[in-house]
PyMOL Python script that loads the backbone (N, CA, C, O; Angstrom):
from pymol import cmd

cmd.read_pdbstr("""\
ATOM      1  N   UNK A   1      55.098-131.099 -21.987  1.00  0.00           N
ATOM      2  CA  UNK A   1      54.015-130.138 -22.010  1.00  0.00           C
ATOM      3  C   UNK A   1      54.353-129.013 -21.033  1.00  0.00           C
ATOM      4  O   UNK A   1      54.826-129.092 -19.899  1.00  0.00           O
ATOM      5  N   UNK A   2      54.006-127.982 -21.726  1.00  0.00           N
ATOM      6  CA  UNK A   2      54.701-126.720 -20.416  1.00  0.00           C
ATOM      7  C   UNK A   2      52.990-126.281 -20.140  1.00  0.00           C
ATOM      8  O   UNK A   2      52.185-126.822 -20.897  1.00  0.00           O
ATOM      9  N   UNK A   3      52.663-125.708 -19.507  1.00  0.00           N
ATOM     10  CA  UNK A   3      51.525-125.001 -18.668  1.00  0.00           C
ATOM     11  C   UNK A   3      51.914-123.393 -19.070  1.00  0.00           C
ATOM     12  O   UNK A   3      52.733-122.590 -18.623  1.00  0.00           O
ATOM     13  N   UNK A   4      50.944-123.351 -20.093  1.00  0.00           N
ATOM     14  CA  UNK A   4      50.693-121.928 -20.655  1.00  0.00           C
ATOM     15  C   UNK A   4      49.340-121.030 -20.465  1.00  0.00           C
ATOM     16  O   UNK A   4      49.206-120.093 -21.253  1.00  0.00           O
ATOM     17  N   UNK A   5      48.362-121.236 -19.514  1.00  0.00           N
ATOM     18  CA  UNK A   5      47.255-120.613 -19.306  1.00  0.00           C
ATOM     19  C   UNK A   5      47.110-119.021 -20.154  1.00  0.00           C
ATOM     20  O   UNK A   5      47.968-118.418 -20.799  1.00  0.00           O
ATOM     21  N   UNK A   6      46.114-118.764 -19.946  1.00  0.00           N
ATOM     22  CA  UNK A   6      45.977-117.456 -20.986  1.00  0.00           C
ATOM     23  C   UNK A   6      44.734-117.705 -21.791  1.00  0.00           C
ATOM     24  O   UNK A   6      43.535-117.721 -21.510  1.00  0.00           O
ATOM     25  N   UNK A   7      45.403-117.888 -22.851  1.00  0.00           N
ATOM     26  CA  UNK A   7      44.284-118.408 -24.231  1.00  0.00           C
ATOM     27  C   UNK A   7      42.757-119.068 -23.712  1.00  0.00           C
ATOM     28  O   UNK A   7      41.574-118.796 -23.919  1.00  0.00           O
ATOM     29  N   UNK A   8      43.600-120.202 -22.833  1.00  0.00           N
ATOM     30  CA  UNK A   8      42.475-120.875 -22.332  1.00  0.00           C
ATOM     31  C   UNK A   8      42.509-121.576 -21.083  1.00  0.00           C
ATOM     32  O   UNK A   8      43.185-122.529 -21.471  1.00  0.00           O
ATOM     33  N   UNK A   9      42.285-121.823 -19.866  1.00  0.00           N
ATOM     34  CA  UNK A   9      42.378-122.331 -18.594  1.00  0.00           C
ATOM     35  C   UNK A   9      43.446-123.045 -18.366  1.00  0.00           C
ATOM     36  O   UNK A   9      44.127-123.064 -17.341  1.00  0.00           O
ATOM     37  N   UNK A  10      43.638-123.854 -19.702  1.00  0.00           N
ATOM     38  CA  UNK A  10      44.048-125.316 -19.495  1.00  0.00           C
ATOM     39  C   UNK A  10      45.047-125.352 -20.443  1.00  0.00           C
ATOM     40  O   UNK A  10      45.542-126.447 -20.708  1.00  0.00           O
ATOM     41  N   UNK A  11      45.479-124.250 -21.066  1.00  0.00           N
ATOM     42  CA  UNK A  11      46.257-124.176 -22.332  1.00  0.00           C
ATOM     43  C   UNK A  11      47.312-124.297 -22.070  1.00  0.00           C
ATOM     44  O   UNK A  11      47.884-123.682 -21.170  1.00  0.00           O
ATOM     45  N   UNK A  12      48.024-125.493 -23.136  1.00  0.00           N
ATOM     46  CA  UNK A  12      49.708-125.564 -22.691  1.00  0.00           C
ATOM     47  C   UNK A  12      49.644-125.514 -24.060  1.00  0.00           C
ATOM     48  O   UNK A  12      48.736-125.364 -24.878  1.00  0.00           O
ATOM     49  N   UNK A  13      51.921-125.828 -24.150  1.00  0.00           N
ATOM     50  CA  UNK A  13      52.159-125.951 -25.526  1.00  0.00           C
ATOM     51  C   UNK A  13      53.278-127.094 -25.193  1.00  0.00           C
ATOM     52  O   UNK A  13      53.344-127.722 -24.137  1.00  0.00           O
ATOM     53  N   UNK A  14      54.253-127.245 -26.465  1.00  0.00           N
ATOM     54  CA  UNK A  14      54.827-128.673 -26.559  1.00  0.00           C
ATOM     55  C   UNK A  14      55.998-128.205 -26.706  1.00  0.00           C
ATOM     56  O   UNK A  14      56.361-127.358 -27.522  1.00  0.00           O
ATOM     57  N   UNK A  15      56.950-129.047 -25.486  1.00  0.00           N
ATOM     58  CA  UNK A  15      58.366-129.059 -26.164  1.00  0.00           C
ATOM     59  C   UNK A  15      58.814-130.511 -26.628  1.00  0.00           C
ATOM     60  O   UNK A  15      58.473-131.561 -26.084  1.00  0.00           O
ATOM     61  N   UNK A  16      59.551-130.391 -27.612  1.00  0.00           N
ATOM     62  CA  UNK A  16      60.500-131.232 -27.908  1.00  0.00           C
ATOM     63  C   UNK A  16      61.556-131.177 -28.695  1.00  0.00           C
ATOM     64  O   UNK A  16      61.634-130.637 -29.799  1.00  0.00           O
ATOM     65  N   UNK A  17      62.818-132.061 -27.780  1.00  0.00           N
ATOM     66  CA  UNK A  17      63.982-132.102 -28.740  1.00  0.00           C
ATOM     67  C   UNK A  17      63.532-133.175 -29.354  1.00  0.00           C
ATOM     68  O   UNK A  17      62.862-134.162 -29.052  1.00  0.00           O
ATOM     69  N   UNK A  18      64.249-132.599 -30.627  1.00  0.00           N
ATOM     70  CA  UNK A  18      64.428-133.406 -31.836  1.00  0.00           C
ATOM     71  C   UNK A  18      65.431-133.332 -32.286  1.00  0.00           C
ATOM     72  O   UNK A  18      65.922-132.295 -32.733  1.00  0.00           O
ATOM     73  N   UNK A  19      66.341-135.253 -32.247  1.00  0.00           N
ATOM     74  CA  UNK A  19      67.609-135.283 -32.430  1.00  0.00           C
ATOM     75  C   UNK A  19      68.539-134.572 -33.402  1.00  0.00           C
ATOM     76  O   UNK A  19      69.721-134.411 -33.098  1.00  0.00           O
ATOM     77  N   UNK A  20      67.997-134.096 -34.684  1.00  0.00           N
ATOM     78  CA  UNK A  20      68.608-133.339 -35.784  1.00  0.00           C
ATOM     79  C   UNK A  20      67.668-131.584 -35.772  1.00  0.00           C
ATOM     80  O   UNK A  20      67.962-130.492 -36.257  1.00  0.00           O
ATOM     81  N   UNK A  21      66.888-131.913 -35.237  1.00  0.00           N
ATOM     82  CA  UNK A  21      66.230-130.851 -35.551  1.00  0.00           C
ATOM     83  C   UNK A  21      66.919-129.330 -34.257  1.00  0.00           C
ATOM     84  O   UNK A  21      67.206-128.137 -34.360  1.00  0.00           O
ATOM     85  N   UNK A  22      66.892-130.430 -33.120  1.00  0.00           N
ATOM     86  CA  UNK A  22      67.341-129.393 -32.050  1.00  0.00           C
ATOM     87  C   UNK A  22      65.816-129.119 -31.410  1.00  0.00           C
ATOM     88  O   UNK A  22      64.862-129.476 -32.101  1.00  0.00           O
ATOM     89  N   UNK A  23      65.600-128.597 -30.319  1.00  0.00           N
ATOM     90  CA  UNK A  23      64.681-128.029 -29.361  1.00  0.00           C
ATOM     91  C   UNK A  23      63.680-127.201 -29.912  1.00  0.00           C
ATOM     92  O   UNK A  23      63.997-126.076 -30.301  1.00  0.00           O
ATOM     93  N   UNK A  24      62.497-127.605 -30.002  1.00  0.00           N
ATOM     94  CA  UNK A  24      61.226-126.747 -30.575  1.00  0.00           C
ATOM     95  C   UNK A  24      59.996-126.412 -29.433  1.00  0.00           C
ATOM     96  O   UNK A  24      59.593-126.903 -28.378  1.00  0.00           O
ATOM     97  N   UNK A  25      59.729-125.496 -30.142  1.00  0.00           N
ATOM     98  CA  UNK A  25      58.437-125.273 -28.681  1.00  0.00           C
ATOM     99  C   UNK A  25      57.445-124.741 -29.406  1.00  0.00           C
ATOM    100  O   UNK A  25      57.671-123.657 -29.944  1.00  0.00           O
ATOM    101  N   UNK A  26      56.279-125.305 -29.563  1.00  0.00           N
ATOM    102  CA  UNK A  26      55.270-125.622 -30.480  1.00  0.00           C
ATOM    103  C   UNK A  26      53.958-124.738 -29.350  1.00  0.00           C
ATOM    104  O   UNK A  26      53.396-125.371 -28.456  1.00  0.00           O
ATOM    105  N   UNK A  27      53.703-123.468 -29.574  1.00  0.00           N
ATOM    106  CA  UNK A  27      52.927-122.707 -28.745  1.00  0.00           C
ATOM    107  C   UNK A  27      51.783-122.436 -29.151  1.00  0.00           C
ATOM    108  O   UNK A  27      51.503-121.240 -29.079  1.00  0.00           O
ATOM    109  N   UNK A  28      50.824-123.263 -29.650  1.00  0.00           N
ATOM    110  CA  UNK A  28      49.648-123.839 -29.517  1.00  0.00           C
ATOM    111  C   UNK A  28      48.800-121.905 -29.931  1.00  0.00           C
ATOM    112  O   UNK A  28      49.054-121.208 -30.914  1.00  0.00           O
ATOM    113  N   UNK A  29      48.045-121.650 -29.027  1.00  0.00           N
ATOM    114  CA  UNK A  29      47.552-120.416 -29.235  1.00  0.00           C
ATOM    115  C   UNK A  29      48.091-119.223 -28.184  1.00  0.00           C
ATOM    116  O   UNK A  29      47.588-118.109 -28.038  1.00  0.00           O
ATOM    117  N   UNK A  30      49.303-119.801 -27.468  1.00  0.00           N
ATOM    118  CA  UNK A  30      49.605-118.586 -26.814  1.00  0.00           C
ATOM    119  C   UNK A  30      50.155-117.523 -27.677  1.00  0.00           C
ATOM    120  O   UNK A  30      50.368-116.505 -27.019  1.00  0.00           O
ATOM    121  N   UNK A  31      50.421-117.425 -28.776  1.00  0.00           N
ATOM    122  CA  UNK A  31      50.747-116.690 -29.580  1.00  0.00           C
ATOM    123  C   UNK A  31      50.105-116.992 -30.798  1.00  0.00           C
ATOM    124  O   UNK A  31      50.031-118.182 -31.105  1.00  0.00           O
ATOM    125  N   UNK A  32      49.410-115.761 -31.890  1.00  0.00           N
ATOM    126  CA  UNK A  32      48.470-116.070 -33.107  1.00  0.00           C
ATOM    127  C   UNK A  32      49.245-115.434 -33.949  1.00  0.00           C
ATOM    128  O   UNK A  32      49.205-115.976 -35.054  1.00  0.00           O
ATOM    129  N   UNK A  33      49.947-114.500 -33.910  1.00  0.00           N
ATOM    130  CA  UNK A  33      51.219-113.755 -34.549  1.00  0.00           C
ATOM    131  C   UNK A  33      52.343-114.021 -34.469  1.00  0.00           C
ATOM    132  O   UNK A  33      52.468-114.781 -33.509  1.00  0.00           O
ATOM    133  N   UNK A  34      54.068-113.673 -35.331  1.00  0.00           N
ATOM    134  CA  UNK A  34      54.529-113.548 -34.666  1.00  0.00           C
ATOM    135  C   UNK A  34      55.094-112.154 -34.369  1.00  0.00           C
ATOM    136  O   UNK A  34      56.179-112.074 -33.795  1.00  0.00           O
ATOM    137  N   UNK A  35      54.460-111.112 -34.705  1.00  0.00           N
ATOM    138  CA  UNK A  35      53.980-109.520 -34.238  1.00  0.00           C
ATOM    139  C   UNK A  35      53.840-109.467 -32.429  1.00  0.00           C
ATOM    140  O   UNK A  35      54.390-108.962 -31.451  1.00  0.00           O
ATOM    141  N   UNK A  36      52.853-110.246 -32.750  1.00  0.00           N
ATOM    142  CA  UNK A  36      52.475-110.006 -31.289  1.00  0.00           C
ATOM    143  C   UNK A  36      53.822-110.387 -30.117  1.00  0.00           C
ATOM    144  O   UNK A  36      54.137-109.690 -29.152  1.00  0.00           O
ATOM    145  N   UNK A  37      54.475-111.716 -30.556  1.00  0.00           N
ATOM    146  CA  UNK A  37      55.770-111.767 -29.745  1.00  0.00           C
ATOM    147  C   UNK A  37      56.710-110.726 -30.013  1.00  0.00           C
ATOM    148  O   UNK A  37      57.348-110.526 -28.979  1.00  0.00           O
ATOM    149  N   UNK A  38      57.063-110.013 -30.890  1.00  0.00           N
ATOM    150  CA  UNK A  38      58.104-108.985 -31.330  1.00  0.00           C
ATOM    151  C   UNK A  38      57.606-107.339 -30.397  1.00  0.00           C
ATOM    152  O   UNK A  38      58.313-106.665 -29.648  1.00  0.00           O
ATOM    153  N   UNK A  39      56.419-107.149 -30.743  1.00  0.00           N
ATOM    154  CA  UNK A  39      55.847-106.042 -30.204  1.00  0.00           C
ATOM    155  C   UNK A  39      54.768-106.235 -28.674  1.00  0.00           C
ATOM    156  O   UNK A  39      54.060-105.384 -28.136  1.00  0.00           O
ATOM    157  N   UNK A  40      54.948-107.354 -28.378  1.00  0.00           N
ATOM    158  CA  UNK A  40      54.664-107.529 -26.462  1.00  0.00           C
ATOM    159  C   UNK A  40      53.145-107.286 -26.945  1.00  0.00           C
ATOM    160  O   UNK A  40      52.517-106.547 -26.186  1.00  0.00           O
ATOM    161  N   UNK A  41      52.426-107.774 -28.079  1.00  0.00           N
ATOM    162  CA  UNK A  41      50.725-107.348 -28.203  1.00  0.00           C
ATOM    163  C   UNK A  41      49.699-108.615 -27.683  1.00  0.00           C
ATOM    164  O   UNK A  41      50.507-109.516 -27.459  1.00  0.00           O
ATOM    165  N   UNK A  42      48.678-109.018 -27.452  1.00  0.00           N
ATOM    166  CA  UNK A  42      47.819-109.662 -27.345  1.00  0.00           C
ATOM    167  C   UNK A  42      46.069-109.215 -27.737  1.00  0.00           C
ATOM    168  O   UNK A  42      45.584-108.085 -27.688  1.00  0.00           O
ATOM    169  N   UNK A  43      45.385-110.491 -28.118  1.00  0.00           N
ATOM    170  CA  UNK A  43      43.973-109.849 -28.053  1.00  0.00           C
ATOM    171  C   UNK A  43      43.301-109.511 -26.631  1.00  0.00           C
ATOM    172  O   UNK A  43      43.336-110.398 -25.778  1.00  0.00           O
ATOM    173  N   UNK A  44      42.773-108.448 -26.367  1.00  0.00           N
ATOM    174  CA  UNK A  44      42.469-107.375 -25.266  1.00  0.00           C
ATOM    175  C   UNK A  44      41.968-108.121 -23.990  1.00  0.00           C
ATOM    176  O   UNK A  44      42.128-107.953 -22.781  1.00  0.00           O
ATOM    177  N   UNK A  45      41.157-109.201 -24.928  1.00  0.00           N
ATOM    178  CA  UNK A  45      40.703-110.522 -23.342  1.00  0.00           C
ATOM    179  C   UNK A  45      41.597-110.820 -22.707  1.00  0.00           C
ATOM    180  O   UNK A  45      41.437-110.901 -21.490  1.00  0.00           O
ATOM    181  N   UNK A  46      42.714-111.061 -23.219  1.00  0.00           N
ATOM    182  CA  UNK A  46      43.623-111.999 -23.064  1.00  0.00           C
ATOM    183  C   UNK A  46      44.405-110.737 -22.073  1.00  0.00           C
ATOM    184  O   UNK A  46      44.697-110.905 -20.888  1.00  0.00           O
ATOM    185  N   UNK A  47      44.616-109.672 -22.731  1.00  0.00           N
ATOM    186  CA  UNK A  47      45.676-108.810 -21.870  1.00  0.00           C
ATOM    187  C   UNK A  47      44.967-108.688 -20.573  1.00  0.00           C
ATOM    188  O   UNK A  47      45.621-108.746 -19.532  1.00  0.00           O
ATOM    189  N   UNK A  48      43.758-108.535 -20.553  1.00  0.00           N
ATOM    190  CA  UNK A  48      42.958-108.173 -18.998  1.00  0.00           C
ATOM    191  C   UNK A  48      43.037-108.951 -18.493  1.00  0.00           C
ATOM    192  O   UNK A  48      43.795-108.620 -17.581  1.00  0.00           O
ATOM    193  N   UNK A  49      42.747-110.068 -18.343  1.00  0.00           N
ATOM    194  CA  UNK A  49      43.414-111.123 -17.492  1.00  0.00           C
ATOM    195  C   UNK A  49      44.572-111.459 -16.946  1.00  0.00           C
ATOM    196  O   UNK A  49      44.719-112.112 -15.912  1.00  0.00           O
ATOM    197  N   UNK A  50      45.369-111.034 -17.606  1.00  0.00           N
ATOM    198  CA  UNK A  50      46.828-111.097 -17.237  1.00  0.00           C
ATOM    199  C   UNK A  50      47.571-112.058 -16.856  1.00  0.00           C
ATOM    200  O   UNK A  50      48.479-111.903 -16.039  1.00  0.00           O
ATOM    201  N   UNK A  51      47.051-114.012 -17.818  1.00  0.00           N
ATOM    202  CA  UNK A  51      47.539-114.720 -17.430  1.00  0.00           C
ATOM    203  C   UNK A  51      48.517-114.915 -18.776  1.00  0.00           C
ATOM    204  O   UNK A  51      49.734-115.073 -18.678  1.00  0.00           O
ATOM    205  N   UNK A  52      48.042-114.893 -19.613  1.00  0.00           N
ATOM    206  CA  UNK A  52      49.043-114.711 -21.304  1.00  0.00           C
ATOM    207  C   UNK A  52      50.067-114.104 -20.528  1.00  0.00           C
ATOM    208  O   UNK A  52      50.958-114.761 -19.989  1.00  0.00           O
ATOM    209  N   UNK A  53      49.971-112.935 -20.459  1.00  0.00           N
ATOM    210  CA  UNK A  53      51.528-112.568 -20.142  1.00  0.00           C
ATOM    211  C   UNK A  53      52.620-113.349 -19.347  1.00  0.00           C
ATOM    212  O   UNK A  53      53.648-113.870 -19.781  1.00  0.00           O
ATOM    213  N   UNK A  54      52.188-113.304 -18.206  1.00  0.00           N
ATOM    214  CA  UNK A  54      52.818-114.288 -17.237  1.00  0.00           C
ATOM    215  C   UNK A  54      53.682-115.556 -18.270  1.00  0.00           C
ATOM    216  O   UNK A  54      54.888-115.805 -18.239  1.00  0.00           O
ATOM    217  N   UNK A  55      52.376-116.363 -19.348  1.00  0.00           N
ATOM    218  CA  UNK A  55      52.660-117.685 -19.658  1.00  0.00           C
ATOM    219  C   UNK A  55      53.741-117.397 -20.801  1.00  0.00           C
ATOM    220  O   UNK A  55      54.559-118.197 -21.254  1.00  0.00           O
ATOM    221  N   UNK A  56      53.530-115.947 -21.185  1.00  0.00           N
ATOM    222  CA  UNK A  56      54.620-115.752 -22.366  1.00  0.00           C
ATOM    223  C   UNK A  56      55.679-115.556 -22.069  1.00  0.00           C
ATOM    224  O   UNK A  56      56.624-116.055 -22.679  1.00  0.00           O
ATOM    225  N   UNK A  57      55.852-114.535 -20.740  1.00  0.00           N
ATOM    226  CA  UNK A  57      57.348-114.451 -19.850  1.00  0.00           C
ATOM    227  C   UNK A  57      57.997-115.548 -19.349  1.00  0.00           C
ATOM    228  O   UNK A  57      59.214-115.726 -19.399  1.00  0.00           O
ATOM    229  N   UNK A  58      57.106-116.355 -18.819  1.00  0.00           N
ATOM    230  CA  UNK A  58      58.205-117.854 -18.352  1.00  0.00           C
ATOM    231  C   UNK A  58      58.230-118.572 -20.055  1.00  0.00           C
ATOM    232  O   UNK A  58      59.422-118.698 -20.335  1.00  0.00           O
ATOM    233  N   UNK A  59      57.671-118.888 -20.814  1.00  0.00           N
ATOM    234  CA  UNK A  59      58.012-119.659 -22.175  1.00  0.00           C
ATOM    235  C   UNK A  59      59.536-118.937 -22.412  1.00  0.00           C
ATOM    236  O   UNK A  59      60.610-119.491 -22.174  1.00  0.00           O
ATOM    237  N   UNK A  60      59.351-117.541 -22.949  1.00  0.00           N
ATOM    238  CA  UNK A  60      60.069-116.873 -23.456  1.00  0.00           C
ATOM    239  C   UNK A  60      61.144-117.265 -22.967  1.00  0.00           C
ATOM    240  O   UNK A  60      62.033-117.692 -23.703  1.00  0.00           O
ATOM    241  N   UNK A  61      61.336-117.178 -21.132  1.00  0.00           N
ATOM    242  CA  UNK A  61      62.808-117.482 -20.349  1.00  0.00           C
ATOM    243  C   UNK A  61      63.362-119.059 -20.807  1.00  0.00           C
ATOM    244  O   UNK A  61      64.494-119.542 -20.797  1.00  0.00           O
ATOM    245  N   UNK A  62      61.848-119.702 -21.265  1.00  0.00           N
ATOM    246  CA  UNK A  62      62.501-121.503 -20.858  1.00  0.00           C
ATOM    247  C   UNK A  62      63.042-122.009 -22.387  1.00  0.00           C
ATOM    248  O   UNK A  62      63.900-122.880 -22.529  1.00  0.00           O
ATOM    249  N   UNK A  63      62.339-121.258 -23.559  1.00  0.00           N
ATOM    250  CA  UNK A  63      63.315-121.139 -25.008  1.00  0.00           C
ATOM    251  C   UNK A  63      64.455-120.651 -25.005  1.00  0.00           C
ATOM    252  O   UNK A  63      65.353-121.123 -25.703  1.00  0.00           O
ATOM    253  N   UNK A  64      64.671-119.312 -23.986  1.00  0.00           N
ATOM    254  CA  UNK A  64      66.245-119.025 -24.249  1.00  0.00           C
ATOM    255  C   UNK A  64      67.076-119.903 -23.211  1.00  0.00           C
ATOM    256  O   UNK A  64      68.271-120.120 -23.412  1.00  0.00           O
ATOM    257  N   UNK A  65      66.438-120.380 -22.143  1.00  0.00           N
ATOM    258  CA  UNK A  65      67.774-121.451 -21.147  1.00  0.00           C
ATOM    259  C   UNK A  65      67.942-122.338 -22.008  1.00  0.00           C
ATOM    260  O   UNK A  65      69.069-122.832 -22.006  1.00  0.00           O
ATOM    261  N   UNK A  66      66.737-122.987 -23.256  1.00  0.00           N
ATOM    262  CA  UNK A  66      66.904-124.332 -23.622  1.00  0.00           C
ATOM    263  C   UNK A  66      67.147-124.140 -25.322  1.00  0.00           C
ATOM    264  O   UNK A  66      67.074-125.094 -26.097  1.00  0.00           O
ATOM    265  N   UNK A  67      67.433-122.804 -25.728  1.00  0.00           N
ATOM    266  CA  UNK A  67      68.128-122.458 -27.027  1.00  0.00           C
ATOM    267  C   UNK A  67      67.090-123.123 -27.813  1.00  0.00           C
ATOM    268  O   UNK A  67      67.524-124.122 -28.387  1.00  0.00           O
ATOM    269  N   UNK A  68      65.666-122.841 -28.049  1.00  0.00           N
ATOM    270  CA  UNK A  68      64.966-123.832 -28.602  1.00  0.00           C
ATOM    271  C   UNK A  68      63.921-122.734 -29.881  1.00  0.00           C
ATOM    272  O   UNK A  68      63.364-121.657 -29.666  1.00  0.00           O
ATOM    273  N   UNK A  69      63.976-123.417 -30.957  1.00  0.00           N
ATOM    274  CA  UNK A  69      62.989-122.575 -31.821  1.00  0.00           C
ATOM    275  C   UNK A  69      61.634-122.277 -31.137  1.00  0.00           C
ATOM    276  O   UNK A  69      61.020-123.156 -30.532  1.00  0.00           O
ATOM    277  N   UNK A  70      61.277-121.253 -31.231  1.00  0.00           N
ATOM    278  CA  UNK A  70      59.064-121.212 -31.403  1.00  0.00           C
ATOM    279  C   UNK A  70      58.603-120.854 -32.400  1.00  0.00           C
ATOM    280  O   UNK A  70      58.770-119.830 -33.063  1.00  0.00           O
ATOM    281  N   UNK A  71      57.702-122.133 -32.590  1.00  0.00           N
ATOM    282  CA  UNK A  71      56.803-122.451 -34.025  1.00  0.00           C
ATOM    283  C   UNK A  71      55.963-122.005 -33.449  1.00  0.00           C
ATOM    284  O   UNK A  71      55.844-122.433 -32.301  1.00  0.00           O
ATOM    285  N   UNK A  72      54.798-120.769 -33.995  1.00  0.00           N
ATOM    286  CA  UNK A  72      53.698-120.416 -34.082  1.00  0.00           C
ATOM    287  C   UNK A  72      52.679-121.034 -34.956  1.00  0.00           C
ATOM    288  O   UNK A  72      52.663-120.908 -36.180  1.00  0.00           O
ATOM    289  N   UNK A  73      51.984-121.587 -34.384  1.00  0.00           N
ATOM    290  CA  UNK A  73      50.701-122.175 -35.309  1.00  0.00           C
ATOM    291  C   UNK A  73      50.395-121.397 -36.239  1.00  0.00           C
ATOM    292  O   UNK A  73      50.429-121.776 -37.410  1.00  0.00           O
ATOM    293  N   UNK A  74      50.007-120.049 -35.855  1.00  0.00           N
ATOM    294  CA  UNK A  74      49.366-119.389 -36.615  1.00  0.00           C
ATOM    295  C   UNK A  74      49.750-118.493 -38.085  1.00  0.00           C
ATOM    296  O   UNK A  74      49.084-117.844 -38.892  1.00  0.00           O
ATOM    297  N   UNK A  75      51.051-118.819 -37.950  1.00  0.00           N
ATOM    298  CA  UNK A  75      52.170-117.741 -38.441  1.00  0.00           C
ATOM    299  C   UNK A  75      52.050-118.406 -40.258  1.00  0.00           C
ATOM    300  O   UNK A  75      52.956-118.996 -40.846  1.00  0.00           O
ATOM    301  N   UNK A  76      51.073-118.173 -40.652  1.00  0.00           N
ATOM    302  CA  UNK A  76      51.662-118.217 -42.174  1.00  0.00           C
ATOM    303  C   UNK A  76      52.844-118.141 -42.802  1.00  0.00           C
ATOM    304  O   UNK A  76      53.356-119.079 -43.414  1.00  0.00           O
ATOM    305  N   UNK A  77      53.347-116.959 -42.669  1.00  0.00           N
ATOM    306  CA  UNK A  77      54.856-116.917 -43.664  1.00  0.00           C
ATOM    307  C   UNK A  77      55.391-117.964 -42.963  1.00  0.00           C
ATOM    308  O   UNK A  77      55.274-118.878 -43.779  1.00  0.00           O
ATOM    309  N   UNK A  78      55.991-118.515 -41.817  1.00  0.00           N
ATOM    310  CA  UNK A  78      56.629-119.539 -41.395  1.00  0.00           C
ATOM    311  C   UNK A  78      56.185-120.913 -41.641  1.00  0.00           C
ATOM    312  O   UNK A  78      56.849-121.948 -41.592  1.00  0.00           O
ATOM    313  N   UNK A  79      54.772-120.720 -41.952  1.00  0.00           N
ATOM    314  CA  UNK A  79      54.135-122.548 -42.054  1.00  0.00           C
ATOM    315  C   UNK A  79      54.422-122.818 -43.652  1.00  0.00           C
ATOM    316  O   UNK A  79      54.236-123.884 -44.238  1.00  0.00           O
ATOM    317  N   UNK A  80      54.879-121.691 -44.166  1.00  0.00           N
ATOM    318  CA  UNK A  80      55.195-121.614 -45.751  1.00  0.00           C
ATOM    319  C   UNK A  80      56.727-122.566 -45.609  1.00  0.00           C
ATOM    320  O   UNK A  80      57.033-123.311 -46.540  1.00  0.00           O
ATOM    321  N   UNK A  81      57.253-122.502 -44.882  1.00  0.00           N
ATOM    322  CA  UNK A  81      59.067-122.725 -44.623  1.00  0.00           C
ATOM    323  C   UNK A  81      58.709-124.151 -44.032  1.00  0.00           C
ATOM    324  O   UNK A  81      59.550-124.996 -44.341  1.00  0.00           O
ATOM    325  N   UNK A  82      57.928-124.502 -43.453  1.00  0.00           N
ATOM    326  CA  UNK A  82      57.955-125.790 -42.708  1.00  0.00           C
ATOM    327  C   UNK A  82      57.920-126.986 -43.971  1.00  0.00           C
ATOM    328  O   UNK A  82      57.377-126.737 -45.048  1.00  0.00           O
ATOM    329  N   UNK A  83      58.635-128.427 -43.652  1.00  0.00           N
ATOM    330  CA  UNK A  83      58.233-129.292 -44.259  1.00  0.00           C
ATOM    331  C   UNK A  83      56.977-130.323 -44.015  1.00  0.00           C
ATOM    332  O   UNK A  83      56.568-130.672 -42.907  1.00  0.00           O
ATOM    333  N   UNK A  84      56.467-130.725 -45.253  1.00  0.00           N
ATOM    334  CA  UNK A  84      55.081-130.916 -44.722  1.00  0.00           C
ATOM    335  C   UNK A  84      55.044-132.518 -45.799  1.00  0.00           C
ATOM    336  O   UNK A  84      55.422-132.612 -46.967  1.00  0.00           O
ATOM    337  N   UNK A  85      54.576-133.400 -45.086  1.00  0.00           N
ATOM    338  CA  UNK A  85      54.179-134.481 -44.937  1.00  0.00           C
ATOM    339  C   UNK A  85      54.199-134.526 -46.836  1.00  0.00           C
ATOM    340  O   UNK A  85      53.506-133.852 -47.598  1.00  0.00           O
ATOM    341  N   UNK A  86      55.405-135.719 -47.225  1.00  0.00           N
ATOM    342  CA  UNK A  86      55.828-136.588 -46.754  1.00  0.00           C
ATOM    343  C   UNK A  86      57.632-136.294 -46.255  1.00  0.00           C
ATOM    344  O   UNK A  86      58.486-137.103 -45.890  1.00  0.00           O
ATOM    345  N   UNK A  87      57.674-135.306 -46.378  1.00  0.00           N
ATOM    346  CA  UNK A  87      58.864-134.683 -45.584  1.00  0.00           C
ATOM    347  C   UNK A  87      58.608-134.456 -44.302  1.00  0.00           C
ATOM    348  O   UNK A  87      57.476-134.034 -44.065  1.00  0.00           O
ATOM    349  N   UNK A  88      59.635-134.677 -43.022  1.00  0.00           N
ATOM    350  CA  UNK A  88      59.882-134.649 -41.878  1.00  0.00           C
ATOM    351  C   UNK A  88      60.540-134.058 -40.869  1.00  0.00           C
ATOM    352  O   UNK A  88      61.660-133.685 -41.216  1.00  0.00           O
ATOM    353  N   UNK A  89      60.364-133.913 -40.149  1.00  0.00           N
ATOM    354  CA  UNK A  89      61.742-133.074 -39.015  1.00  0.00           C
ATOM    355  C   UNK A  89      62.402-134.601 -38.110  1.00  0.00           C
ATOM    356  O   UNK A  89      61.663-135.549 -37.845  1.00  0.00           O
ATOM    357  N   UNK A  90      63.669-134.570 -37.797  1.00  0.00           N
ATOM    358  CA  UNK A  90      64.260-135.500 -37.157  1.00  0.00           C
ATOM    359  C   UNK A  90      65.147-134.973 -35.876  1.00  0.00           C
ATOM    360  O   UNK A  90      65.764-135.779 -35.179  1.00  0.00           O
TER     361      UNK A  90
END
""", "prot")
cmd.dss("prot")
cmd.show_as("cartoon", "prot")
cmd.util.cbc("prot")
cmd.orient("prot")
């Protein structure tokens, strides 16, 4: 579990390797786009506070030390590509 505050007080997201799959990082609602990661955007609460950012700059650094995909929850076109039950990731 990494410690992603922002979204919500208490908000983290998930890493895990997965032996065939390789390193994923499963970012919960720190990201609802994946626009918003490409173009540095957030919803306006979120930017005034100024803890999203912070939680997106260290994620961002700890996917590229650990070469790891980010799955956006929210990301339609990508949840289109995912395999979905009774297919698996390994």
């Amino acid at each position: 579990m990494k410690s992603t505050p922002g979204h919500t007080p208490g908000h983290q997201s998930l890493f895990v390797k997965l032996p065939r799959t390789g390193p994923v990082v499963l970012s919960g609602d720190l990201y609802h786009f994946p626009a918003e990661r490409t173009f540095g955007k957030m919803p306006s609460g979120e930017a005034e506070r100024g803890q999203t950012a912070v939680s997106r700059q260290r994620l961002e650094e700890f996917i590229k030390i650990n070469k790891a995909q980010l799955w956006i929850q929210h990301d339609m076109v990508g949840y289109r590509k995912i395999k979905l039950a009774p297919e698996y990731y390994e």
